[in-house]
Structures are given as structure tokens and as C-alpha cells.
C-alpha positions in Angstrom: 92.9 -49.4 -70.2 92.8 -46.0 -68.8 88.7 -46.7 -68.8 88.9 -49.5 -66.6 91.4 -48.2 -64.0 88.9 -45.3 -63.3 86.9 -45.9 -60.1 83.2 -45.8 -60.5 81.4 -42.8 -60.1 79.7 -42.1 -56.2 76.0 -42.4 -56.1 73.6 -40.3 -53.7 73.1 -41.9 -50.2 69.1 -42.8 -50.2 66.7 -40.5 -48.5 63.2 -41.0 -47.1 61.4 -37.6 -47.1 58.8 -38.9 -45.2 61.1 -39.7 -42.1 63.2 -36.5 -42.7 60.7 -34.0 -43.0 58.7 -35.5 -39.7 61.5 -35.4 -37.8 62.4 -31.6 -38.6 58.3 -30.9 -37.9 58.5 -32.3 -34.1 61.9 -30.7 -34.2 60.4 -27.2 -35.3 57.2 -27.8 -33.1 58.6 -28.1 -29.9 61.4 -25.5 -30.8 58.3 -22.9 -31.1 58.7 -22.4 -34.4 55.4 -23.5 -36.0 55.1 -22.0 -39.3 57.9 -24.4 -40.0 56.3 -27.1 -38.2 53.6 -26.9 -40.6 55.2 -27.0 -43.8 57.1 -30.1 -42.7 54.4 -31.7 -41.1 52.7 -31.4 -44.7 55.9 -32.8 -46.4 55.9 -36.1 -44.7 51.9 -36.6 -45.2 52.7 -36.3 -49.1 54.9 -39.8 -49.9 52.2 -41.3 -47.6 48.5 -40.5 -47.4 48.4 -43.2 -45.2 50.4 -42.0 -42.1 47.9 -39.7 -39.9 50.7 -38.4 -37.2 51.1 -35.3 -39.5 47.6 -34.9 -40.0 46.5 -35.0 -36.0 49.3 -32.4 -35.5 47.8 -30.0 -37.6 44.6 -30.4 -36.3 46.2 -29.3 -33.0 44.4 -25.0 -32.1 48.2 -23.8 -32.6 48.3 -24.7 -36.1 44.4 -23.5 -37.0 45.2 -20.3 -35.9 48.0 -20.2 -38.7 45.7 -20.5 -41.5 46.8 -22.4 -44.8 49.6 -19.4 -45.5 51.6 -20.6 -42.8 51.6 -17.3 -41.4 49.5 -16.3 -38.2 46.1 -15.1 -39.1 45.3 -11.4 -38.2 44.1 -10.6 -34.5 46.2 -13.3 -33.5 49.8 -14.2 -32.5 51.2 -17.8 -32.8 52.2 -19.0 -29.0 54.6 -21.2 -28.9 54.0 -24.9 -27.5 56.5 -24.1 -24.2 54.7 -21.1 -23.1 51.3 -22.2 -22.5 48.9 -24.9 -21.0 46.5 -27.2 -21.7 43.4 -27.4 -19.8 40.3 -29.1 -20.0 41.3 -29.0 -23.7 41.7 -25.2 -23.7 45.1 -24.1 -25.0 46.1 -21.5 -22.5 49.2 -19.0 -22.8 51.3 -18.6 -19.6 50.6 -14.9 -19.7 47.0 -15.1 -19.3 47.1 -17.8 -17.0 48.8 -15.5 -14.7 45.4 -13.6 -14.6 42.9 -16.4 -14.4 44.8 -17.5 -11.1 44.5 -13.4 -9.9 41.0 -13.5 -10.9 40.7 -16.8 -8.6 42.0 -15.8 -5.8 39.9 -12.9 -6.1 36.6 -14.3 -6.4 37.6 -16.5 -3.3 38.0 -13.6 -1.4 34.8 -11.9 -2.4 32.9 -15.5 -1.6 34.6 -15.7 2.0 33.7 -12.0 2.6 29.8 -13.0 1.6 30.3 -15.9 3.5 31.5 -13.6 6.5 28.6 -11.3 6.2 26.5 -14.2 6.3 26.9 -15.5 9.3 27.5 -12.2 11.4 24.1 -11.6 10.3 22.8 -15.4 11.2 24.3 -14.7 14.9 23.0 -11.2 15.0 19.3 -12.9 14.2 20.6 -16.0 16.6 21.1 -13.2 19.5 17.9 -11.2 18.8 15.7 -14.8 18.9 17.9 -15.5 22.4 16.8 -12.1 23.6 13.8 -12.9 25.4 14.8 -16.2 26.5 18.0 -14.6 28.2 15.4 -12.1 29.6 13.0 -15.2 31.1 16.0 -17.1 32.5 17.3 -13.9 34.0 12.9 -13.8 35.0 13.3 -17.1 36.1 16.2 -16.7 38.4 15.0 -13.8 40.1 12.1 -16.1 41.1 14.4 -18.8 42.1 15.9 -16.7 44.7 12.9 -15.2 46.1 11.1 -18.8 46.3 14.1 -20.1 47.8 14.2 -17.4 50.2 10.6 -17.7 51.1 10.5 -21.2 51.7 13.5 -20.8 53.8 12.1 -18.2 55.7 8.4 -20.6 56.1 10.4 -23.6 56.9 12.0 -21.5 59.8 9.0 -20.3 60.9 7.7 -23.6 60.7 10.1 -25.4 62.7 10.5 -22.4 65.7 8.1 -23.6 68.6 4.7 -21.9 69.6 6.6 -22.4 73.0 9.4 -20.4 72.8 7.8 -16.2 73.6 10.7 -14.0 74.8 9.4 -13.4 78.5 10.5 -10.1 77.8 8.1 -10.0 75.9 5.2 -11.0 77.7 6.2 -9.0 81.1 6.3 -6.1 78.4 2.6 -6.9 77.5 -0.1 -4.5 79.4 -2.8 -5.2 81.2 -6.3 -4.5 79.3 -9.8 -5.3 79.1 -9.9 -4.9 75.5 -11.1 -8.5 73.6 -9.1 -6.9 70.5 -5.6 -7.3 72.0 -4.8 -10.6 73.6 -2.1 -11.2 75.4 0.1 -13.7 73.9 0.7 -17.4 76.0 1.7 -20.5 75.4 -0.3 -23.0 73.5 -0.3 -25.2 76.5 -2.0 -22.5 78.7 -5.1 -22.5 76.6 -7.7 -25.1 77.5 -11.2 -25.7 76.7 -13.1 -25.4 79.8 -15.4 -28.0 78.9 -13.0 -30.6 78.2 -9.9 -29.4 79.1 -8.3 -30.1 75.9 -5.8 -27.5 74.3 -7.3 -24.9 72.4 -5.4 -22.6 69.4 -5.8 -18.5 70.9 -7.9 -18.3 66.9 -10.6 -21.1 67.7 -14.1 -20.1 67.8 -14.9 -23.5 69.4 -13.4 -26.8 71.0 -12.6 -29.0 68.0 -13.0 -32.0 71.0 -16.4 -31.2 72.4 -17.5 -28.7 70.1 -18.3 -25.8 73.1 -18.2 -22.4 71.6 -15.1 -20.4 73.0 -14.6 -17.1 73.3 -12.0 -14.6 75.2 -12.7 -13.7 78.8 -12.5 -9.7 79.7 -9.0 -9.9 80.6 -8.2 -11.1 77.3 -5.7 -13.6 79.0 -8.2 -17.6 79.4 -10.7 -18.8 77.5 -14.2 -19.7 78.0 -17.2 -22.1 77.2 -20.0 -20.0 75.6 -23.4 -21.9 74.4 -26.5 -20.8 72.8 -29.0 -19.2 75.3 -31.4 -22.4 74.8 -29.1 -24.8 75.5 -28.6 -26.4 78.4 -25.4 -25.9 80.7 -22.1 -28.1 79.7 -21.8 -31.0 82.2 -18.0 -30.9 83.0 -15.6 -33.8 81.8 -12.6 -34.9 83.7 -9.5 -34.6 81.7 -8.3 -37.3 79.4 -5.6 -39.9 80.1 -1.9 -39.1 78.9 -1.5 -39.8 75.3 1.2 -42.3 75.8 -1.1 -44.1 78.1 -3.2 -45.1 75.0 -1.8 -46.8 71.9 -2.6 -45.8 68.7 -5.3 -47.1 66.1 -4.6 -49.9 64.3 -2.9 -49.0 60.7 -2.9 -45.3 61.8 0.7 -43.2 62.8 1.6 -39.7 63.1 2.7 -37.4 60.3 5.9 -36.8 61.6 6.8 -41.0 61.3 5.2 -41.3 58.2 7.6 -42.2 56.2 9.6 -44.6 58.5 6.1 -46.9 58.9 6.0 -50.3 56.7 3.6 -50.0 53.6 -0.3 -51.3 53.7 -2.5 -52.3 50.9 -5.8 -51.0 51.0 -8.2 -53.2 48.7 -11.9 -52.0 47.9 -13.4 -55.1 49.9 -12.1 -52.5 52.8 -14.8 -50.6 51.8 -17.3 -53.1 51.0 -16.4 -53.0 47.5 -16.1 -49.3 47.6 -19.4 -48.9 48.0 -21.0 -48.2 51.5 -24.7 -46.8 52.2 -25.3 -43.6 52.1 -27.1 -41.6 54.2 -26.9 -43.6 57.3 -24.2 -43.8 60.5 -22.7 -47.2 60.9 -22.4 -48.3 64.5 -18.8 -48.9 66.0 -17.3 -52.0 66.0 -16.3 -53.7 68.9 -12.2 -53.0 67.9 -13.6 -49.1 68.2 -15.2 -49.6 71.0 -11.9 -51.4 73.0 -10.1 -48.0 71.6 -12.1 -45.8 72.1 -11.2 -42.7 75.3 -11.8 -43.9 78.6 -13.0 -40.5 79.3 -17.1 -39.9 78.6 -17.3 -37.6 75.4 -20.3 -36.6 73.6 -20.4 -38.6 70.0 -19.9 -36.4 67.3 -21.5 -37.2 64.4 -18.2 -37.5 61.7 -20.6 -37.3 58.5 -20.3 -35.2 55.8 -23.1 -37.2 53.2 -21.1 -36.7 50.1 -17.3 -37.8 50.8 -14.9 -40.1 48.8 -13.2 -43.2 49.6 -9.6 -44.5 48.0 -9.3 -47.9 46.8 -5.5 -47.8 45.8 -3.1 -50.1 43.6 0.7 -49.8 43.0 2.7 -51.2 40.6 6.5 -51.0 39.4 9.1 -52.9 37.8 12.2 -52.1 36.2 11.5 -53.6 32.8 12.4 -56.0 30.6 15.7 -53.8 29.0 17.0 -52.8 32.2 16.1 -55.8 34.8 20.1 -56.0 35.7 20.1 -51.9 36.3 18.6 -49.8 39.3 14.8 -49.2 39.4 15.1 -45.1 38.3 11.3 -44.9 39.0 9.7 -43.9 42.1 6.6 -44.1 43.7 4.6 -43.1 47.0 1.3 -43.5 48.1 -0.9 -41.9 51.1 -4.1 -41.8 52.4 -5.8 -41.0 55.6 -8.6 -38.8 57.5 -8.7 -35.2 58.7 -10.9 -33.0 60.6 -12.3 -29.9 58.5 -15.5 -28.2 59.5 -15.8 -30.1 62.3 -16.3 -33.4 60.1 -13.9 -36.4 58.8 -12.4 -35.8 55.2 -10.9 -38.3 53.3 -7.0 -37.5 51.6 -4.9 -39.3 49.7 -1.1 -38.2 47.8 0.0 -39.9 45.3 3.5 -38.7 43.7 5.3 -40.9 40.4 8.7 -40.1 40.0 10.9 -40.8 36.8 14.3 -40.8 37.6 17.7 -39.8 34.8 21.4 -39.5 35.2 22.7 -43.0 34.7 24.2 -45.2 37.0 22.5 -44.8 40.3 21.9 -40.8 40.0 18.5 -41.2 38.4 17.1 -43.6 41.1 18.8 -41.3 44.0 17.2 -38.2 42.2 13.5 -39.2 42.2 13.5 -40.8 45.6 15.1 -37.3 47.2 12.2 -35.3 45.0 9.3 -37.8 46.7 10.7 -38.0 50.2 11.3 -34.0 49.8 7.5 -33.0 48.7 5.9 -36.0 51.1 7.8 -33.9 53.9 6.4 -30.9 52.8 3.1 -31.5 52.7 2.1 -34.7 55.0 2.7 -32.8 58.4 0.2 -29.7 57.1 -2.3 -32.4 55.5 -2.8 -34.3 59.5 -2.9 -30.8 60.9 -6.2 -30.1 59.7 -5.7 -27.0 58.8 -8.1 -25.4 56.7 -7.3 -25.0 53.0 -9.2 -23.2 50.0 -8.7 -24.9 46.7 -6.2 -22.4 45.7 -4.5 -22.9 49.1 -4.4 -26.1 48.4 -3.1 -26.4 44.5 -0.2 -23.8 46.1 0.5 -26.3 48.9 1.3 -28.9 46.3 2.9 -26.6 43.7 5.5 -25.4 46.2 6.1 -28.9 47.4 6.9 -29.6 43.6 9.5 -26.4 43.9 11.2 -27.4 47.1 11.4 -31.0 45.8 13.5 -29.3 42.4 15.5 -27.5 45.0 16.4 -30.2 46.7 17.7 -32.5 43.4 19.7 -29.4 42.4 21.2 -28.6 45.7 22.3 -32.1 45.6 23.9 -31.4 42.1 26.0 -28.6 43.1 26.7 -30.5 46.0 27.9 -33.5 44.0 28.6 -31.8 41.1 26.4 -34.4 39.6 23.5 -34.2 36.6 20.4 -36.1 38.2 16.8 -35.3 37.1 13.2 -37.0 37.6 10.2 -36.3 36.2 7.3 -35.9 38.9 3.5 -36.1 38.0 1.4 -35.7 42.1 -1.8 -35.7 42.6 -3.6 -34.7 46.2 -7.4 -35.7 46.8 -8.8 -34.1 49.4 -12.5 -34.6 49.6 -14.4 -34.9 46.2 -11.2 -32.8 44.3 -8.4 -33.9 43.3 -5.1 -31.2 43.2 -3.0 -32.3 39.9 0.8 -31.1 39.5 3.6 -31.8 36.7 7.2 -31.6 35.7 8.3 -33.9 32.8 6.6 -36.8 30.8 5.3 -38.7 33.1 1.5 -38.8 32.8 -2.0 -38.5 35.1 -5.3 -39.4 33.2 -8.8 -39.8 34.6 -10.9 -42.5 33.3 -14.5 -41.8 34.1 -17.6 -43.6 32.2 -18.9 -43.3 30.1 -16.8 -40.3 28.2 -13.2 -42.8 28.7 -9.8 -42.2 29.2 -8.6 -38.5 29.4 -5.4 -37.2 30.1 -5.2 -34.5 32.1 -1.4 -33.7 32.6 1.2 -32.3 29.2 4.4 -33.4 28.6 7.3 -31.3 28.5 8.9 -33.3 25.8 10.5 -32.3 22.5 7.8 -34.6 20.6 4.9 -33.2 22.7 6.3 -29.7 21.6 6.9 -30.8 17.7 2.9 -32.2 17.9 1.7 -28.8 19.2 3.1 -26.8 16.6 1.6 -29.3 13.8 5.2 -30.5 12.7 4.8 -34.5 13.7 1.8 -36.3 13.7 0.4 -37.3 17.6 1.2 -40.9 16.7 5.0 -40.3 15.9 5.7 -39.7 19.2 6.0 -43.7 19.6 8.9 -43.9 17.4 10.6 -40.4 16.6 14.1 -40.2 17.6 13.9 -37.2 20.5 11.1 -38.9 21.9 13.2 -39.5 25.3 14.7 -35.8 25.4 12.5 -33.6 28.0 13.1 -30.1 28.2 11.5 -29.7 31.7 12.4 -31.4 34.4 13.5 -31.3 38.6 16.8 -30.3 39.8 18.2 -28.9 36.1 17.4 -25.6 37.8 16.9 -23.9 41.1 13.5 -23.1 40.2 10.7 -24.5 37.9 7.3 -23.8 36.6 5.2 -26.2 37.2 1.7 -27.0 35.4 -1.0 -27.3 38.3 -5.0 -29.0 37.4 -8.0 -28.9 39.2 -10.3 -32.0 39.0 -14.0 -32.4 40.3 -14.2 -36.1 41.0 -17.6 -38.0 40.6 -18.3 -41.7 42.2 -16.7 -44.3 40.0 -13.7 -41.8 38.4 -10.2 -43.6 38.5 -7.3 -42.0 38.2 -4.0 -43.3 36.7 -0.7 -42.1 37.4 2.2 -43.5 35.3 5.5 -43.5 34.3 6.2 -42.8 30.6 7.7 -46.7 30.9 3.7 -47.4 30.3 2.4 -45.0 28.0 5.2 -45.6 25.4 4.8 -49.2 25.2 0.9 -49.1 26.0 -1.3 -47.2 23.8 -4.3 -45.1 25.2 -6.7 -47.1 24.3 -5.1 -50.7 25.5 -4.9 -48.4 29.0 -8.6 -47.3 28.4 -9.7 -51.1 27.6 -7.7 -52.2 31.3 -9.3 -49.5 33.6 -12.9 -50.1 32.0 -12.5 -53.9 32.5 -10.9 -54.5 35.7 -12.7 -53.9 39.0 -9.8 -54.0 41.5 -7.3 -51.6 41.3 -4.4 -54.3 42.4 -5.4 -56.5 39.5 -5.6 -53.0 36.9 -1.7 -52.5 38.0 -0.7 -56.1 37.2 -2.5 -55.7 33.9 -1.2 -52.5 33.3 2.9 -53.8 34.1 1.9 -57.4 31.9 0.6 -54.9 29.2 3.9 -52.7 29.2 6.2 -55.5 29.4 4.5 -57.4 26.3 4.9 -54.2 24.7 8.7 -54.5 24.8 9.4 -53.7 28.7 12.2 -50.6 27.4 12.1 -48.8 30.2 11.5 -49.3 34.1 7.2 -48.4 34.5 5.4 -47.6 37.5 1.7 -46.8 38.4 -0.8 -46.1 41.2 -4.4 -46.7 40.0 -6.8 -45.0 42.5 -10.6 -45.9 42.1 -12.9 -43.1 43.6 -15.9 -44.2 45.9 -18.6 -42.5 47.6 -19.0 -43.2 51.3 -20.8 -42.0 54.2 -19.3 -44.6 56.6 -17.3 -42.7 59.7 -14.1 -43.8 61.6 -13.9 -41.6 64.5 -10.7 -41.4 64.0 -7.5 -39.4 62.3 -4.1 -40.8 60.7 -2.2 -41.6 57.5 -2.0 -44.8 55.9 1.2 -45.2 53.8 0.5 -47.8 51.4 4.0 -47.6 49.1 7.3 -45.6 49.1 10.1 -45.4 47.6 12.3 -48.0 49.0 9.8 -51.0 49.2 8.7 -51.6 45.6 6.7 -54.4 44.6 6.3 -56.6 41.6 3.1 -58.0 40.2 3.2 -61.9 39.8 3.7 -62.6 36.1 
């Protein structure tokens, strides 16, 4: 009885050693303490080989370093799981991080002070390489002022009359016999007894009749003096007024030049360019109705080797840029003057390549044309006498004071125009070659071919010179539009001058770099060999750049050289194009 009242005894709750001893590990791990972390970690891999969670702790660096005692291994410290990091699978304590930042920072201070001492010492090199070129500009603007100045100073000179001697001056003048110190008069006092045409006081003879002249023994008229075995001058009345007598056809003063219209001269002019030499053509009867009503000697105007111009002048504004003002520019000259008491044909011829966008470009190269064409026209009809340096300085300078102009009109405007200019002056058998920028002059004689006889002052010119870019890359490298030279960037410019000996048959091409750059030389070379009129050469030579792509607005003048012995009797200028009345070949 007693046995069956008694309650039965209390079992033990059920365990799982497994789940106990994992949880005490992850318990003990994150606690820090890790020696206890192992051994429970290696109790609850026992009831079950197949759970791996205990296992990939262990494998964790923390526990390796414990060894199988359980007990850190010597030379090193167990660190607990809170106090360090993890990176890039490193296990790194918090105290030695602290020094891998300090290093950091460190190291980044020693790479900026390298990087420091770098470029002080680039710029130090950068100023040493600038040195010179500081010194040139410096050069260069010491020039500027002094050209300025001394064109100044000739254009004043220039413009003050021969007229105007203080009568102070001449009142102050004594009285002597002496032939070595003339008295100074007025132009218009000086006569040619002969003729009675004005006479310069430094003429050795009439440049009218041809009478040799030479000072009186008061030093204040002139007179006649002829060789002893010819016979005495018959004297000439005096000429009609000038205004009395219209000029020649197709012939106007210097000073109107560029106000006249523009005419064409073709080679049929010149009987195909070609006229018999060694003989005097007679006058025609249009001479003879224009000819002085005064009887004058006939002077023979015949020098047995001088050129004639055949002349052709193209432009168009492209293909890319039909809608947008013409940049380009062009003028073209020729005409007669007296030298050495003979006629001598001239001719000036200026292409102009206007940049600044909008209108700037176009107002740009038309200023630098009308600017040089007023510098040197007036001293061409003088007939004065030029040497062949006198005469590459002539055009040179009219370069300069074409430059000065465009950048007076910048710091006018504060504006950034340019041009290019490429000119070339014939005088004779020479011809006088200047050039600022890319825009080109070549000579095309037979049977050597094309030549160009000008250098671009272009980045891709420069790159070919120093061997860096092949000469055919220039076509399609991208800085093959930057110039580094050019008018009105500066107040003064150096400007490349040639001298070229022209032959009978020579032509000479001057162009745009619209043509070249969508023309190769030898399609150019192919057009000037094959077509005989210089008209029809232009029209090839625009077809030929606008079939190239027409990018850019091209211009040229093609001038064909001629012999001739054939005399006018006559002086002027004959402005066959100019800036403001361009002309378009028929397409």
C-alpha cells in the first residue's frame, strides 16, 4: 500500500551536448575568451562528425595561434575577436592598426613632398626653356617700336610737300658760285630748258627729251648740256595743261588706284604672250590720236629682254562655308615704269587669308591688302630707282605696316583678327617674294615642275621639319589649321622674303591654303602644265579644290611670264582684281 502511494521517482531533463556546448563556444568566442571557445567548439563536433560550424571556427588565425593545448603558443598573445580587424583576410589587432594608419599618412606626406619637388623643378626647367623666348619677344618689341617709329617718321616725310621751304630759309641761303652747294627751290622752278618740263634738282638729264642737265654757275637754274658732236637742241614749245588731255585708255594714276573698276588682262593682249623680239612695233592709230600735241623726239622705250603679265584670278568661298563671309582676299596690279630711261613692266600680286570668325577675318585681310597696296603702288609709278635689295625692303616693310595696321585695329576694337599674306612684286625679269602664314607662292617652270618657293608657319610645317610627322600628314593631322605666325597678333613681324630670276614661260601661283589642302601638288603641277590661259588654270584650279571637298574659302592669281619687246609709250597701273569685287569661275 505504502508502495503504491509513493510518487515516482524524477528523471533527468534531456540534454543535447551538441547544441549546449556550441552555444557556450560562440558565447566564449565573442566574449574573448578563446581557449574556452576551443574546447567547446571541439565538444559539439564530437556527437556529430557531421556538423562543420565547429570545425570552420577553428580554422579561423585566432584559434591556430592557440595550438592543440588550448593555451597561446609562445611569441604570441591570443587577441580577442572585439579588438581587432579583418582585412583583406588579415587579422589585424586595434593596436597595430593604429600604426599602419600613422605609417599611411606618413608615406603620403613623403609622396606629396616628392611630388612638390617635382614640379618646382619642372617649372624651374619650364622658365629656363622660356628664357630666350622672353629675351626675343622683349628683341622683338624693341623692333616693333623702332619700325613703327620709322615708318611713322617716312610716312611724314612722305606726305610733307617738296613745296613747302621755310622762306626763312631760303632768304637765309648765300649767294655762291660753288656747283657743290645749291640753293634749295621749289620743284616747280626747275625746268628743262629743252622742253620745259619739270626737272628733280638730282637729275643728270631730262627724263622727257633726254638733254643732259647740269647746274648753272649760280647754282640757282638748270641747263641743257650735249655732247660736243652733237648738234644744238631745237627748242620745243611747252606742252598743253595735263587736264587738257585725257588719260590712256585702261591707265590711272597711283594715287586712284584702288578706287578704279577691275580689268582682265588675257594673253591674246599680248599676242599670246609672245611678241617678236628684237624689233619696234609701229604705233597704232589709238596712239597716235593720244599721243602730245607738242613735237617730241621718239624715244625708243626698248629694253630687248623685258617680261610681259598674262594674269588670272580666282576665288570662292567654298563649298563648307558658301552661307558665311568670303575671309580670303585678293589684289592684283600691273602696269609700266620708266627706269633707265626705258619702259619696265611691274606687276603686285598680294593673297590674303583672313581668321577671327564672324566678319573679323574678312575685315582683317582686306585692311592688310589695301594697307601694303598703299604703301607700295605710289613709289612703284614714281619710277624711282630701286636695287633688288631696295626693292625686297620696299615689299617687306609694306608686309610690316600691313601687320601694324590689323593690330592697331585690334587694340582699337579690342578684337582678335588675323590673315595670312603671301605678295609677290615683278619688276622686270625678278620677281620680289614675301610671307606671313600658310598661304603659299610656287613657281612652275618646265621642264623641272612645280616648286614652292614660300614656308608655312604652321604647327604641321614645324612638326615635318623636325622629322616628327611625315610631309603627307599634314593633309589630315589635327593642328593642321593652327599657324603660329601671322598679321596683326603682334605689332611687329618677321617676315620671310625670296628672290626669283624669272625665265620666259615661268608661271607663278599664288594661293590660299583653301587650294593646297584640298589639291595636292602634283594635281596643281598637272593644271599649270596643261592649261594655256591663265583664266582657264584658275577655274581649274577652284573646280579642282571644290571636288576636293570645298572646306575652306580658296583664292588664286596665276601669272604666266612672257618675253616682249613690244613698247607702249606710255606709263600707268592696271588694277585687274581687289578686294571688294571678287569673281567666281563658271562651274
Amino acid at each position: 500500500m505504502t508502495d503504491q502511494l509513493s510518487p515516482a521517482p524524477i528523471q533527468s531533463a534531456h540534454t543535447n551536448a551538441l547544441h549546449d556546448n556550441w552555444n557556450k563556444g560562440i558565447m566564449h568566442f565573442y566574449a574573448g575568451n578563446l581557449p574556452s571557445a576551443q574546447t567547446d567548439f571541439r565538444n559539439a563536433a564530437r556527437p556529430n562528425p557531421q556538423f562543420q560550424a565547429p570545425e570552420a571556427f577553428l580554422r579561423l588565425p585566432a584559434f591556430k595561434e592557440l595550438g592543440n593545448s588550448g593555451t597561446p603558443t609562445s611569441g604570441s598573445r591570443a587577441t580577442p575577436a572585439g579588438r581587432s580587424i579583418t582585412l583583406f583576410g588579415y587579422h589585424i589587432p586595434n593596436s597595430q592598426l593604429m600604426w599602419l594608419v600613422i605609417g599611411g599618412v606618413v608615406l603620403l606626406m613623403i609622396l606629396l613632398l616628392l611630388l612638390s619637388l617635382a614640379l618646382v623643378r619642372r617649372l624651374a626647367q619650364r622658365r629656363q626653356e622660356l628664357a630666350p623666348y622672353e629675351e626675343e619677344q622683349r628683341a622683338v618689341d624693341q623692333k616693333a617700336a623702332m619700325d613703327a617709329a620709322r615708318i611713322a617718321q617716312q610716312e611724314k616725310v612722305e606726305r610733307r610737300p617738296a613745296q613747302q621751304v621755310p622762306a626763312r630759309q631760303q632768304q637765309a641761303a648765300p649767294a655762291t658760285n660753288n656747283p657743290g652747294t645749291p640753293r634749295l627751290l621749289p620743284m616747280s622752278d626747275l625746268r628743262c630748258p629743252n622742253c620745259s618740263q619739270p626737272v628733280l634738282p638730282n637729275d643728270n638729264f631730262c627724263s622727257n627729251c633726254q638733254a643732259v642737265l647740269s647746274p648753272t654757275e649760280s647754282g640757282l637754274h638748270r641747263r641743257a648740256t650735249l655732247p660736243p658732236s652733237a648738234p644744238p637742241p631745237v627748242p620745243m614749245p611747252s606742252p598743253p595743261p595735263v587736264a587738257s588731255s585725257p588719260p590712256a585708255p585702261g591707265l590711272v594714276p597711283a594715287a586712284s588706284i584702288y578706287d578704279q573698276p577691275t580689268r582682265e588682262m588675257s594673253p591674246s593682249q599680248f599676242r599670246n604672250g609672245q611678241a617678236e623680239l628684237e624689233r619696234t612695233l609701229p604705233f597704232t592709230s589709238e596712239e597716235v590720236k593720244t599721243a602730245p600735241a607738242f613735237p617730241v623726239a621718239p624715244i625708243e622705250q626698248f629694253t630687248g629682254r623685258n617680261m610681259s603679265l598674262a594674269v588670272g584670278t580666282r576665288t570662292n568661298p567654298g563649298i563648307k562655308r558658301q552661307h558665311k563671309p568670303n575671309e580670303d582676299s585678293l589684289f592684283a596690279a600691273q602696269g609700266e615704269r620708266i627706269h633707265n630711261s626705258n619702259t619696265e613692266q611691274f606687276g603686285l600680286f598680294v593673297v590674303a587669308d583672313g581668321m577671327g570668325g564672324h566678319a573679323n577675318g574678312q575685315d582683317a585681310s582686306r585692311l592688310a591688302i589695301q594697307t601694303i597696296v598703299d604703301r607700295l603702288l605710289p613709289k612703284l609709278s614714281a619710277s624711282e630707282q630701286f636695287t633688288d635689295d631696295g626693292l625686297t625692303e620696299l615689299l617687306v616693310d609694306g608686309v610690316k605696316e600691313a601687320n601694324l595696321a590689323v593690330h592697331q585695329r585690334n587694340m582699337e576694337d579690342r578684337a582678335d583678327m588675323g590673315t595670312t599674306m603671301t605678295a609677290t612684286l615683278i619688276v622686270g625679269a625678278t620677281a620680289y617674294i614675301a610671307n606671313v602664314g600658310d598661304s603659299r607662292t610656287y613657281l612652275y617652270r618646265r621642264p623641272e615642275g612645280l616648286k614652292k618657293i614660300t614656308n608655312d608657319h604652321s604647327v604641321v610645317a614645324s612638326l615635318v621639319e623636325a622629322g616628327i610627322i611625315k610631309p603627307e600628314d599634314i593633309y589630315t593631322h589635327t593642328k593642321r589649321n593652327q599657324i603660329y605666325r601671322s598679321l596683326g597678333e603682334k605689332p611687329s613681324i618677321d617676315v620671310d622674303s625670296f628672290i626669283v630670276l624669272l625665265k620666259p614661260g615661268d608661271e607663278l601661283l599664288l594661293c590660299s591654303d583653301g587650294l593646297w589642302e584640298m589639291v595636292r601638288d602634283p594635281a596643281i603641277e598637272q593644271i599649270l602644265g596643261s592649261v594655256p590661259d591663265p583664266l582657264q588654270s584658275g577655274n581649274a584650279l577652284i573646280k579642282a579644290a571644290l571636288e576636293g571637298g570645298g572646306d575652306d574659302n580658296v583664292s588664286v592669281i596665276v601669272v604666266y611670264i612672257n618675253e616682249t619687246s613690244q613698247r607702249t609709250g606710255m606709263t600707268g597701273i592696271q588694277l585687274l582684281a581687289r578686294p571688294d569685287a571678287p569673281q567666281y569661275p563658271p562651274m
